[in-house]
Jmol script that loads the backbone (N, CA, C; Angstrom):
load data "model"
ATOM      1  N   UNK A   1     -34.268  83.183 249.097  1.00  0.00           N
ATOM      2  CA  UNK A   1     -34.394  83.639 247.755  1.00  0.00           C
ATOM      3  C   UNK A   1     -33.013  83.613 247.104  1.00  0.00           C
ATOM      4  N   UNK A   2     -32.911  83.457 245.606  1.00  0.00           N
ATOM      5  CA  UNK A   2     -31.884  83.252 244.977  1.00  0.00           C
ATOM      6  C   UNK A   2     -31.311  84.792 244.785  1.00  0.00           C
ATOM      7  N   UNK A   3     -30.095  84.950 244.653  1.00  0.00           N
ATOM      8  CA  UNK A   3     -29.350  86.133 244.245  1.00  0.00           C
ATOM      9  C   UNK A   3     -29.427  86.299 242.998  1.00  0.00           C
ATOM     10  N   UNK A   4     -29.172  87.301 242.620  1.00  0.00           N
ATOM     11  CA  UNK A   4     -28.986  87.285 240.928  1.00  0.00           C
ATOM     12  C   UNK A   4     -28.214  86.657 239.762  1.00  0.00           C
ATOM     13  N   UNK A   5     -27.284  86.392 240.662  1.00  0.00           N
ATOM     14  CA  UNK A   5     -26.242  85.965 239.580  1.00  0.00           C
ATOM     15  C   UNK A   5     -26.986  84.021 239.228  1.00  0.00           C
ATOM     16  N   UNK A   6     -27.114  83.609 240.279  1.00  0.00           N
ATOM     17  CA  UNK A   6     -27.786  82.185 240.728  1.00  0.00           C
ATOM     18  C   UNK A   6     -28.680  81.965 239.270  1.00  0.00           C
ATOM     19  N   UNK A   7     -29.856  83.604 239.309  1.00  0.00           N
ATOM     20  CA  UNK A   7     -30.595  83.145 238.297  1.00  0.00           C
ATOM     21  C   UNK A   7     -30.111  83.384 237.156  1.00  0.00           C
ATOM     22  N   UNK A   8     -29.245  84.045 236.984  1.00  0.00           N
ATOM     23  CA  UNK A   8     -28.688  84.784 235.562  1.00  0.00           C
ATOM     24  C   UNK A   8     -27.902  83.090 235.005  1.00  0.00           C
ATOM     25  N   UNK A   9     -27.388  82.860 235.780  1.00  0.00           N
ATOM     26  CA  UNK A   9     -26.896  81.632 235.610  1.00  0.00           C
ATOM     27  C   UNK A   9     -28.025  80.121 235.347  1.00  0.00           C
ATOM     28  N   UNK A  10     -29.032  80.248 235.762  1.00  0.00           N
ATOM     29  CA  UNK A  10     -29.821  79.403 235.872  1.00  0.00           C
ATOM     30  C   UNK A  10     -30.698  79.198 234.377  1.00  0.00           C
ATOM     31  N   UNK A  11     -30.674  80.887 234.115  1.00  0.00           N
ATOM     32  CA  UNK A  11     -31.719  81.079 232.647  1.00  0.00           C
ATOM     33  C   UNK A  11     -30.420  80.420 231.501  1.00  0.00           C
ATOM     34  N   UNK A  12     -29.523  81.174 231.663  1.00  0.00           N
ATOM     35  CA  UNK A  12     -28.034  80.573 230.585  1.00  0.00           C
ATOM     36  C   UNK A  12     -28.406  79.306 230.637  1.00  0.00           C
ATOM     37  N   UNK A  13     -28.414  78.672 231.349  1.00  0.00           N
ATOM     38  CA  UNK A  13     -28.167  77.403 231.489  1.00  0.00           C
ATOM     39  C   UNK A  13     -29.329  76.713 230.407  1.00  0.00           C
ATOM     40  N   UNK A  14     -30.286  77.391 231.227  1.00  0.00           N
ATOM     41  CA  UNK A  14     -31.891  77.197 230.638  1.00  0.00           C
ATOM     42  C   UNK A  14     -32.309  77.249 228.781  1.00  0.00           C
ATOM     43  N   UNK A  15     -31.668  78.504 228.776  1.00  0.00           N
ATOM     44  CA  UNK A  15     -31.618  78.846 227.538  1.00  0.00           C
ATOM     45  C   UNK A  15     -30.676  77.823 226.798  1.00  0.00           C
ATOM     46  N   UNK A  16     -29.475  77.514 226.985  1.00  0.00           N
ATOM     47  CA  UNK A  16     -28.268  76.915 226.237  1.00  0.00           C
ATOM     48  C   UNK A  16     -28.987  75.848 226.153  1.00  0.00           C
ATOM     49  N   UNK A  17     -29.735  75.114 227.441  1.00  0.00           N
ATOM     50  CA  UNK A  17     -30.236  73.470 226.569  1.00  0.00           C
ATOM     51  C   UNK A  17     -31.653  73.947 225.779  1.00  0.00           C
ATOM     52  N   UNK A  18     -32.035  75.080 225.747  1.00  0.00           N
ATOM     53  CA  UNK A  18     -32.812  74.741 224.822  1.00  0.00           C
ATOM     54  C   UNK A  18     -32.352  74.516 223.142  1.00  0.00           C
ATOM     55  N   UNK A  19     -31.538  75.558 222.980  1.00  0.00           N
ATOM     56  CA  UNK A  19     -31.087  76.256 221.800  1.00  0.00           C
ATOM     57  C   UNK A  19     -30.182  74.986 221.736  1.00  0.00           C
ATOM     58  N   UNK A  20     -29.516  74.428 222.184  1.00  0.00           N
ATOM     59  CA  UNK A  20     -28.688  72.944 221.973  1.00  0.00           C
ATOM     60  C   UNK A  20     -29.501  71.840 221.157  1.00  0.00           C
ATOM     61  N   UNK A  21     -30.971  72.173 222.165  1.00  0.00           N
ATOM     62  CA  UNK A  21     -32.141  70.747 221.498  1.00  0.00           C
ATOM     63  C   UNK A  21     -32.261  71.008 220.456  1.00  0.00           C
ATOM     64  N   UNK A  22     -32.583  72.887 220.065  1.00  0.00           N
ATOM     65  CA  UNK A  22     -32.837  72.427 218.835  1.00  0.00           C
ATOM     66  C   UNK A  22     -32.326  72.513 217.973  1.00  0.00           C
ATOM     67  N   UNK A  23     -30.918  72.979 218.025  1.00  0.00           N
ATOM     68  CA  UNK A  23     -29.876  72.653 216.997  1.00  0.00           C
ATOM     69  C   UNK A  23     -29.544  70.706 216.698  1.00  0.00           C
ATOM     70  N   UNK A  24     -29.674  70.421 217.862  1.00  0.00           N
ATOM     71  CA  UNK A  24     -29.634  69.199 218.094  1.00  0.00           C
ATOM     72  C   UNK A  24     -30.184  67.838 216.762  1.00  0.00           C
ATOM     73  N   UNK A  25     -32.044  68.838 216.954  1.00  0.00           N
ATOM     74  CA  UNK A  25     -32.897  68.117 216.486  1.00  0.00           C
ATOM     75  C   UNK A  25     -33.188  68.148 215.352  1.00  0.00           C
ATOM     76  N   UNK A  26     -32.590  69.423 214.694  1.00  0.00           N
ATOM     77  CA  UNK A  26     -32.545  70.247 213.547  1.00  0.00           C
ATOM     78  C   UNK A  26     -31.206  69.049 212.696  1.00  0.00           C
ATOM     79  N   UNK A  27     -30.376  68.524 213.402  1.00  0.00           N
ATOM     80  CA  UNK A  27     -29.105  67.702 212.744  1.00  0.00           C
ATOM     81  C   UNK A  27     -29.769  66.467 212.872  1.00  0.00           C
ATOM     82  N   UNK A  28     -30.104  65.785 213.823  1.00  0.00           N
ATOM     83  CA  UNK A  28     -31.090  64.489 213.736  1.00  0.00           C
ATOM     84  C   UNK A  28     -31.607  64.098 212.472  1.00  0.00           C
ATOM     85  N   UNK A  29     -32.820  65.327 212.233  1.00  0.00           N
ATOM     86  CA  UNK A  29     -33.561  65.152 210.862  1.00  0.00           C
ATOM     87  C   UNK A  29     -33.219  65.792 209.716  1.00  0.00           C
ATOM     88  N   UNK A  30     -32.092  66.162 209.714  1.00  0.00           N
ATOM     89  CA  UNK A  30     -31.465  66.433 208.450  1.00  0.00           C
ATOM     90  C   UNK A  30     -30.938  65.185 208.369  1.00  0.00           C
ATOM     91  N   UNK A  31     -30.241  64.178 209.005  1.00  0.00           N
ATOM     92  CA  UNK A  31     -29.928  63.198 208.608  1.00  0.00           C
ATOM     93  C   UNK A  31     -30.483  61.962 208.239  1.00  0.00           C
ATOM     94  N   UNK A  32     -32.081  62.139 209.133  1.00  0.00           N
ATOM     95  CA  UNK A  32     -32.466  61.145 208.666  1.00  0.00           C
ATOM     96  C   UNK A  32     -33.274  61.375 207.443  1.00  0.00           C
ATOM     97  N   UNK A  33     -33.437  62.660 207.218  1.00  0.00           N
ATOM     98  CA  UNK A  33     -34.261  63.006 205.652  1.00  0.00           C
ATOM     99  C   UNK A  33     -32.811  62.544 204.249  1.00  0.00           C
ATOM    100  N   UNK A  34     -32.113  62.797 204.734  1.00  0.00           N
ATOM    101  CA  UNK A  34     -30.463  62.384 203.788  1.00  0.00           C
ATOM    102  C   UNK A  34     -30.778  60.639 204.015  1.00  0.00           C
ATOM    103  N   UNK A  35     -31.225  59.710 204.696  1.00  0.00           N
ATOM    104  CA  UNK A  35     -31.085  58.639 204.933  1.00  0.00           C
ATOM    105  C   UNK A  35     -32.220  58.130 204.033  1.00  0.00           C
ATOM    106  N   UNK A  36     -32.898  58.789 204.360  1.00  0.00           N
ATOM    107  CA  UNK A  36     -34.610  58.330 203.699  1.00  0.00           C
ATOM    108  C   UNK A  36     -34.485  58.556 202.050  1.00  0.00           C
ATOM    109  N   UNK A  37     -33.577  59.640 201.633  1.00  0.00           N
ATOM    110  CA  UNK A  37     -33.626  60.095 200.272  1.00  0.00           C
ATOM    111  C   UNK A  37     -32.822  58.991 199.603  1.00  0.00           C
ATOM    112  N   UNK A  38     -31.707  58.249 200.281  1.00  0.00           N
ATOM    113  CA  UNK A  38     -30.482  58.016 199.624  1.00  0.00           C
ATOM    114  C   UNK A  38     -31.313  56.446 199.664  1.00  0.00           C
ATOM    115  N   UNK A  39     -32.665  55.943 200.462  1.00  0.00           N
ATOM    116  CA  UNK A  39     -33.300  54.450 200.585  1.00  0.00           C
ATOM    117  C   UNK A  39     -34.242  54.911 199.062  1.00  0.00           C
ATOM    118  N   UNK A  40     -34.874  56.083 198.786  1.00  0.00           N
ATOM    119  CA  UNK A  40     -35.839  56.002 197.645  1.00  0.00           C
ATOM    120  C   UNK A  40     -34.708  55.972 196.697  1.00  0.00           C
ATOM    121  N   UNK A  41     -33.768  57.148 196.403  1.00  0.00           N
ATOM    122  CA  UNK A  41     -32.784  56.658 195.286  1.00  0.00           C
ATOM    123  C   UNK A  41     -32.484  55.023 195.065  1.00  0.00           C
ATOM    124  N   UNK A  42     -31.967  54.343 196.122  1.00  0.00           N
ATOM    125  CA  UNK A  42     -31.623  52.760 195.618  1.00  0.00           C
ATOM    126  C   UNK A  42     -32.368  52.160 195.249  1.00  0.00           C
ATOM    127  N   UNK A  43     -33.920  52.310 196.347  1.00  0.00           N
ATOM    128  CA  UNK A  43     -35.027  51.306 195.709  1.00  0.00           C
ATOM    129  C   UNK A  43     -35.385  51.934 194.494  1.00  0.00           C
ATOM    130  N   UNK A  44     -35.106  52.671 193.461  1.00  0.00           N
ATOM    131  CA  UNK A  44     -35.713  53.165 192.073  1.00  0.00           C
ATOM    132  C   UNK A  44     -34.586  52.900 191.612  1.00  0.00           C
ATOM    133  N   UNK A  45     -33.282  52.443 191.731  1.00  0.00           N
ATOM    134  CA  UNK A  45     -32.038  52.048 191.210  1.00  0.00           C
ATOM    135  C   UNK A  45     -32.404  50.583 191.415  1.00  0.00           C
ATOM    136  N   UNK A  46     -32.861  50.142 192.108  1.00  0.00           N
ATOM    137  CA  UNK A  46     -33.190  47.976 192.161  1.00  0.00           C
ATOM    138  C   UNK A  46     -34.464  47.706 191.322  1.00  0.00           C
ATOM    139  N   UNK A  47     -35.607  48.782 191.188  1.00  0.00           N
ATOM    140  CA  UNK A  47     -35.888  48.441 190.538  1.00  0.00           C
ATOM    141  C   UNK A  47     -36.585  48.831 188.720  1.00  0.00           C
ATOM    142  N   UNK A  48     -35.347  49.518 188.016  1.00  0.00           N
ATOM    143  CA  UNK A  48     -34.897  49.689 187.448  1.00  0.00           C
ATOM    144  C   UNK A  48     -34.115  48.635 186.616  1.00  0.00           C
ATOM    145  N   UNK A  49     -33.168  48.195 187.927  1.00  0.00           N
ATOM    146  CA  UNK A  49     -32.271  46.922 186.997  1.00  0.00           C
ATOM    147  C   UNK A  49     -33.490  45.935 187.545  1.00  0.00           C
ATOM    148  N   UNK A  50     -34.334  45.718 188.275  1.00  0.00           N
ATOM    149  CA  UNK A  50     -35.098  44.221 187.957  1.00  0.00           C
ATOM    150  C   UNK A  50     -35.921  44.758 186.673  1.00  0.00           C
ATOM    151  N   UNK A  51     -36.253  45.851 186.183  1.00  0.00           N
ATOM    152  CA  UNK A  51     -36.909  46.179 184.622  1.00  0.00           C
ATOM    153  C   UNK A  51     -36.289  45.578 183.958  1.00  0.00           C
ATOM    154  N   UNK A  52     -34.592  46.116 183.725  1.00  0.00           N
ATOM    155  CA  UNK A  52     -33.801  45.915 182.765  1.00  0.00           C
ATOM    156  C   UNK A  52     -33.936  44.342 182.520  1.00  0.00           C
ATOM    157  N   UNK A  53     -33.699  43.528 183.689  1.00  0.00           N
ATOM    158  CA  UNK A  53     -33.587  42.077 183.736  1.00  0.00           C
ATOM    159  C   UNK A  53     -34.908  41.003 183.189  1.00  0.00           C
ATOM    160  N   UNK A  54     -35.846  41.863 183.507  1.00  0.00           N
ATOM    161  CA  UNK A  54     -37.251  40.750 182.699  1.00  0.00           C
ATOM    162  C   UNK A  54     -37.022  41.777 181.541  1.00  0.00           C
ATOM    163  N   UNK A  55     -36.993  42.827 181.020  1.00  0.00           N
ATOM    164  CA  UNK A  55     -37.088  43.106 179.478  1.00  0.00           C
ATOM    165  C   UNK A  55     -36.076  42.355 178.699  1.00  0.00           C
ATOM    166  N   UNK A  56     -34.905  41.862 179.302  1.00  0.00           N
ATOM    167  CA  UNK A  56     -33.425  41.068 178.622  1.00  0.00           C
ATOM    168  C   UNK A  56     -34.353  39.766 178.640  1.00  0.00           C
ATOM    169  N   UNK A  57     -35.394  39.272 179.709  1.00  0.00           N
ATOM    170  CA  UNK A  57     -35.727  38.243 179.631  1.00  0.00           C
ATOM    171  C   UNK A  57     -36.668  37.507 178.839  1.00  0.00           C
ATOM    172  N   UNK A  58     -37.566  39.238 178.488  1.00  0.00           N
ATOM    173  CA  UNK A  58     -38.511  38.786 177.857  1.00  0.00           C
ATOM    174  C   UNK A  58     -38.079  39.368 176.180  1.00  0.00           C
ATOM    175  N   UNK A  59     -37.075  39.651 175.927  1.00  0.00           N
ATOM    176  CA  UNK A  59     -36.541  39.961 174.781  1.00  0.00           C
ATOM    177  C   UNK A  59     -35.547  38.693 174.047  1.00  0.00           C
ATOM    178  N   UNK A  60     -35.259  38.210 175.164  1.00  0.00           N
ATOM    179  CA  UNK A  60     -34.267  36.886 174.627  1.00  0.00           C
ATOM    180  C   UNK A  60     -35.264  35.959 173.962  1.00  0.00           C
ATOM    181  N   UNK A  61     -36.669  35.698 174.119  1.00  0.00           N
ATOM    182  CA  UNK A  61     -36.852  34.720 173.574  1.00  0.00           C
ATOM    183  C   UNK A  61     -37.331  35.045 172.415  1.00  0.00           C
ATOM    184  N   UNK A  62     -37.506  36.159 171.945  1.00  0.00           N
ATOM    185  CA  UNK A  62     -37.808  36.408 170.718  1.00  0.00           C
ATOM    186  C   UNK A  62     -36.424  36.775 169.656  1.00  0.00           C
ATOM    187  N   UNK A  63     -35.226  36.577 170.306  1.00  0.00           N
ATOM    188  CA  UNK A  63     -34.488  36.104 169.542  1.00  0.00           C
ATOM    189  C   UNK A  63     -33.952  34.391 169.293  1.00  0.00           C
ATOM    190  N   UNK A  64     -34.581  33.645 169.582  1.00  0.00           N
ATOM    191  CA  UNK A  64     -34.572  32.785 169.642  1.00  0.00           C
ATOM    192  C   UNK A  64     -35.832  32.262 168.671  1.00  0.00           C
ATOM    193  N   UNK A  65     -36.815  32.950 168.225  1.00  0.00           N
ATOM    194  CA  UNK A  65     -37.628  32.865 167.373  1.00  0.00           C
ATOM    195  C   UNK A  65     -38.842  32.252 168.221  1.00  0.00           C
ATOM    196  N   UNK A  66     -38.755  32.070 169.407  1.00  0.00           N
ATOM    197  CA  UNK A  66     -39.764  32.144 170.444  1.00  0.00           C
ATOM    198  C   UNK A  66     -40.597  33.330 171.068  1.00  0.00           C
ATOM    199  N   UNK A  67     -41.173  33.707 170.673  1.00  0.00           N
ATOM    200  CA  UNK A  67     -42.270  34.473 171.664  1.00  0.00           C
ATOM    201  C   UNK A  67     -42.568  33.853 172.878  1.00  0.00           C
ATOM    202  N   UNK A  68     -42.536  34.580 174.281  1.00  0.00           N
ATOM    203  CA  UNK A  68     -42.664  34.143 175.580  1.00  0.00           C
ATOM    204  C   UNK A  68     -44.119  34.920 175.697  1.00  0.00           C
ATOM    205  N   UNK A  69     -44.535  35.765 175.464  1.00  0.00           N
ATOM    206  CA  UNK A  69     -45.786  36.810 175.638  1.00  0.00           C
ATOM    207  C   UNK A  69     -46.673  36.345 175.355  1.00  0.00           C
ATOM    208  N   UNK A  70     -47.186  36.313 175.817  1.00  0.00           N
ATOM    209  CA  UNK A  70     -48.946  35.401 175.701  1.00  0.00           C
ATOM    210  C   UNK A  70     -50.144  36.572 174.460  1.00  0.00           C
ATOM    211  N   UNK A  71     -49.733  37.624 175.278  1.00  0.00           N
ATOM    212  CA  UNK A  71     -50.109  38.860 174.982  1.00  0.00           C
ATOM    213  C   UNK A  71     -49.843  39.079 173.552  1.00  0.00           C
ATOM    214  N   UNK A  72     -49.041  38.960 172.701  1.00  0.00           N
ATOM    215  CA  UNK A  72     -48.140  39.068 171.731  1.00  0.00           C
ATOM    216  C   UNK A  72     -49.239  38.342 170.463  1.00  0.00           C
ATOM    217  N   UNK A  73     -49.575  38.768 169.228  1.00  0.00           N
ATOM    218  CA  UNK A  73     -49.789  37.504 168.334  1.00  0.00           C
ATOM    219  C   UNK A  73     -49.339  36.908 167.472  1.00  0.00           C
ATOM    220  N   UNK A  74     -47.867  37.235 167.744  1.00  0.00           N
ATOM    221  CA  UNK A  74     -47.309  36.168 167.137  1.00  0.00           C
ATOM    222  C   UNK A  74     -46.947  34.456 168.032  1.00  0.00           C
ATOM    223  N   UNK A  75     -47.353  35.164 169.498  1.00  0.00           N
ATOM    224  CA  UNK A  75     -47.352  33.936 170.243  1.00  0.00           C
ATOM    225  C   UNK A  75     -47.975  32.667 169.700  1.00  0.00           C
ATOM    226  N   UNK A  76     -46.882  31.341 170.105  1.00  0.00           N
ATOM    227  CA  UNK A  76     -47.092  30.271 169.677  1.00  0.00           C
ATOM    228  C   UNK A  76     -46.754  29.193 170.659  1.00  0.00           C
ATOM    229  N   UNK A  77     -47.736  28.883 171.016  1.00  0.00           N
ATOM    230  CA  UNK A  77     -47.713  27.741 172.857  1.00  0.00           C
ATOM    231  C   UNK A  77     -47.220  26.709 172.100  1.00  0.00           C
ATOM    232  N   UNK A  78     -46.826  26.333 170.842  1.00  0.00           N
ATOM    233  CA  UNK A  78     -46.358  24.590 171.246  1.00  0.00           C
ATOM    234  C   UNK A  78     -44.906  24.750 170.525  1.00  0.00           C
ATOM    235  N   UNK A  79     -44.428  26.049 170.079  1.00  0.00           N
ATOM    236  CA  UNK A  79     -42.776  26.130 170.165  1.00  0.00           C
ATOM    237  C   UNK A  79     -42.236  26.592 171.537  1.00  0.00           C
ATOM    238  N   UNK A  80     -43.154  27.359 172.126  1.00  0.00           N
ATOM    239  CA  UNK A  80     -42.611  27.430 173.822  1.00  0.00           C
ATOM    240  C   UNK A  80     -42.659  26.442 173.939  1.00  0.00           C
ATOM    241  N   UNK A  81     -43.348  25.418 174.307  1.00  0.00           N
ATOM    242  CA  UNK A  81     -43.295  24.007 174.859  1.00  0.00           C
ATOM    243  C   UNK A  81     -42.520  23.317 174.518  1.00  0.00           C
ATOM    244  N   UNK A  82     -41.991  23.508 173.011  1.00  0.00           N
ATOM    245  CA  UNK A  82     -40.323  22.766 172.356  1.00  0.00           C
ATOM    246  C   UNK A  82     -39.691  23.127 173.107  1.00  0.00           C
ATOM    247  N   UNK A  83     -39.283  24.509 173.479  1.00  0.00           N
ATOM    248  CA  UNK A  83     -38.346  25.264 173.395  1.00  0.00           C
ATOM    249  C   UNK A  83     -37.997  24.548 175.217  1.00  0.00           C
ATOM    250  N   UNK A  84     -38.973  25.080 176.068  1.00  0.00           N
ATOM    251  CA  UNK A  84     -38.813  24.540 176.950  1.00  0.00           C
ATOM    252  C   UNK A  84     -38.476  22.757 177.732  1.00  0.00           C
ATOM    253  N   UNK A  85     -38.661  21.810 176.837  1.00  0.00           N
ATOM    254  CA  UNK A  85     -38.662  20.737 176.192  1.00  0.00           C
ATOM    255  C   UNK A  85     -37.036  20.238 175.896  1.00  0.00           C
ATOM    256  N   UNK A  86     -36.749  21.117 175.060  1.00  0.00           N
ATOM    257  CA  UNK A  86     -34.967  21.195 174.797  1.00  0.00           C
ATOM    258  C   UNK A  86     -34.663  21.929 176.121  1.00  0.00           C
ATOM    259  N   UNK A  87     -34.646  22.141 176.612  1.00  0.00           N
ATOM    260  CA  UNK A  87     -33.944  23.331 177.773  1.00  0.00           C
ATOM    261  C   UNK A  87     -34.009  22.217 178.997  1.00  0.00           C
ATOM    262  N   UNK A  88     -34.614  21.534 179.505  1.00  0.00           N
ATOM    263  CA  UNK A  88     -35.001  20.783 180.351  1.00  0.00           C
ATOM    264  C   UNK A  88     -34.138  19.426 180.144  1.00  0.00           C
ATOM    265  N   UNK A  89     -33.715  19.420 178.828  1.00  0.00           N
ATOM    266  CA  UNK A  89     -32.654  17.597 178.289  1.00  0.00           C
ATOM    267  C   UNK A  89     -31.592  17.821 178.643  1.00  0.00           C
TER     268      UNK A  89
END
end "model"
wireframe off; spacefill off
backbone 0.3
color backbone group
């Protein structure tokens, strides 16, 4: 049979890796919840600027006196087709 001190020592021991794990595990997923937050921030920052980039895209041609929008009624399919026509020479 073990002496006392053996077990007194044995539970410490016992105890310390527990309370280690879960300090441990407790820093794990704090980091990976900080990892996961900082992936939704960028992907709503990429696509954001791909918004910005088709609204510049689909705004340029109506300064150009082209409508690109199909949707639109001022749309007009055979100055797109110029337009695209010159762009292509």
């Amino acid at each position: 049979m073990a002496s006392a001190t053996v077990n007194v020592v044995r539970y410490t021991a016992l105890l310390t890796g527990v309370f280690y794990g879960i300090t441990h595990r407790r820093s794990l997923q704090k980091a990976h919840d900080e990892d996961v937050q900082q992936h939704a921030i960028h992907e709503r920052e990429h696509l954001i600027a791909e918004a910005k980039e088709a609204w510049k895209r689909k705004t340029q041609g109506a300064k150009d006196g082209v409508v690109t929008d199909p949707e639109d009624p001022r749309f007009d399919l055979e100055k797109l087709i110029a337009k695209w026509e010159s762009e292509s020479k």
